[in-house]
N, C-alpha and C positions, 0 to 999 in steps of 0.2 A: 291375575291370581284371584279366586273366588273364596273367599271367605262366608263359612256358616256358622251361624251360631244358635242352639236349639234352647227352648224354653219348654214350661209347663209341667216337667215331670215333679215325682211326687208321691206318698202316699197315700195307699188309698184300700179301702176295704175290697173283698172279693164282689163281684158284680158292679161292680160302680164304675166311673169315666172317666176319664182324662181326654185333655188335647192338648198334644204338642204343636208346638210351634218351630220354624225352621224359617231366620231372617237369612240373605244371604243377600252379599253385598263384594263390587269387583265383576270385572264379565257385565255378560248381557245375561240374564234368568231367563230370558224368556228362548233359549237357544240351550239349556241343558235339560235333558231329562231328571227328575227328581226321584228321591226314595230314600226309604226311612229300612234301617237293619238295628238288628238287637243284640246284645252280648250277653248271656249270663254266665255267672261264673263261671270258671271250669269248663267252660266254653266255647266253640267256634264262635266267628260273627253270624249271626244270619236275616238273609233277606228276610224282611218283611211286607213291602210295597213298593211299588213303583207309578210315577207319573209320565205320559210324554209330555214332550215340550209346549203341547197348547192346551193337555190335560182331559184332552179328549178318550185317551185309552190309559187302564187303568190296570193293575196285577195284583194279586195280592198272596200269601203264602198260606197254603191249605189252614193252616193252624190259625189265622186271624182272618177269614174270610167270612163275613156275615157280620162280623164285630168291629172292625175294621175300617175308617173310609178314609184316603190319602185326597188332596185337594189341593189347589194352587191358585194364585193370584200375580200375575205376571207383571201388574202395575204394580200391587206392595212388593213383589220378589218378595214373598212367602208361601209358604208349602206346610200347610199341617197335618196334623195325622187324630183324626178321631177316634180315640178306642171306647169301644162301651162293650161292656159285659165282661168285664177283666176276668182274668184268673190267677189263680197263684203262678204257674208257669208262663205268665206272662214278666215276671219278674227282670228286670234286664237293663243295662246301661243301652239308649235306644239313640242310636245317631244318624245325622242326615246325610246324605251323600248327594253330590250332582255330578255328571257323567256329562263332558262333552261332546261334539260330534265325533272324535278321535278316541274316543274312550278312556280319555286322563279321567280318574276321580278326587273329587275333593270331599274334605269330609271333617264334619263340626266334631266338637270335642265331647257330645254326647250330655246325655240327662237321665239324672237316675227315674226308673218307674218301680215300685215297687207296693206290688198287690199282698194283701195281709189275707189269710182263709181266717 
């Protein structure tokens, strides 16, 4: 059983940054692919990043790409996610998900972001 648990979120004015954090602990980290999805209200979940397993190839969702950078450390078994250049509809409960070779996901209980115009 893998257990995530995200840090960092937060407010924060429009253009400014954050980086979340995603501990995960249980399993081996270094055998799941990584990625970060966002909820805002009224909302679907939606993708925002993804990492593979040695973090060599990287995705990101049209909306958050240039702004964006997902990263991983397979000795902390941590995965964070850099946003710079927020925006207001960046606004979103933002959680971390890992996906095993079988495609089970696990998935942290999430951290508010929330960008002010």
């Amino acid at each position: 059983q893998v257990q995530l648990v995200e840090s960092g979120g937060g407010l924060v004015q429009a253009g400014g940054s954050l980086r979340l954090s995603c501990a995960a602990s249980g399993g081996t980290f270094s055998y799941y692919a990584m990625g970060w999805f966002r909820q805002a209200p009224g909302k679907d979940r939606e993708f925002v990043a993804t990492i593979s397993t040695t973090g060599g190839d990287t995705y990101y969702a049209d909306s958050v790409k240039g702004r964006f950078t997902i990263s991983r450390d397979n000795a902390k078994n941590t995965v964070w996610l850099q946003m710079n250049s927020l925006k207001p509809e960046d606004t979103a409960v933002y959680y971390c998900n890992a996906r095993t070779v079988v495609a089970t996901d696990y998935w942290g209980q999430g951290t508010q972001v929330t960008v002010s115009s």
